[in-house]
C-alpha angles and dihedrals in degrees: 000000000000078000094055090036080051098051087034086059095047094040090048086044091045090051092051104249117162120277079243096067095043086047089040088043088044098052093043095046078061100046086048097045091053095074092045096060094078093063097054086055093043101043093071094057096040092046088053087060108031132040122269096262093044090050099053086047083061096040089051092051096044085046092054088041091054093044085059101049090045086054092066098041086051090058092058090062087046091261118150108200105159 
C-alpha cells in the first residue's frame, strides 16, 4: 500500500491536481492503512492453524473489526472517516 499511495501521489501531482488533494489523499491513506496493520501481524499465527481460505475470511473480518473501531478513534482527533 505505502508503493501504490506513493504512484498515486506522483500520478495526482503529474496531472496537475491542488497541493490540498495530494496533502488531504496522503493523511487519509494513513488513518485507512491503520486498520489494516493487524492483519498483516495476525495473518501469520492464524495461517499456521486453518486452512488458507479460512484464514483470509478471518483476515477480512478482523480487518472490518479494526476499521470500526478506527473510525471511532479517528473522531476523537476530528477525523470523519465515514
Amino acid at each position: 500500500l505505502p508503493l501504490v499511495t506513493f504512484f498515486a501521489l506522483i500520478w495526482m501531482y503529474v496531472e496537475g491536481q491542488p497541493a490540498s488533494k495530494l496533502s488531504n489523499h496522503a493523511f487519509y491513506s494513513f488513518w485507512y492503512v491503520l486498520p489494516t496493520l493487524p492483519m498483516f501481524i495476525a495473518f501469520p499465527f492464524v495461517h499456521a492453524r486453518f486452512p488458507f481460505v479460512l484464514t483470509l475470511i478471518i483476515s477480512v473480518v478482523l480487518t472490518m473489526v479494526c476499521f470500526v473501531i478506527t473510525v471511532f478513534v479517528a473522531k476523537l482527533f476530528g477525523v470523519e472517516l465515514i
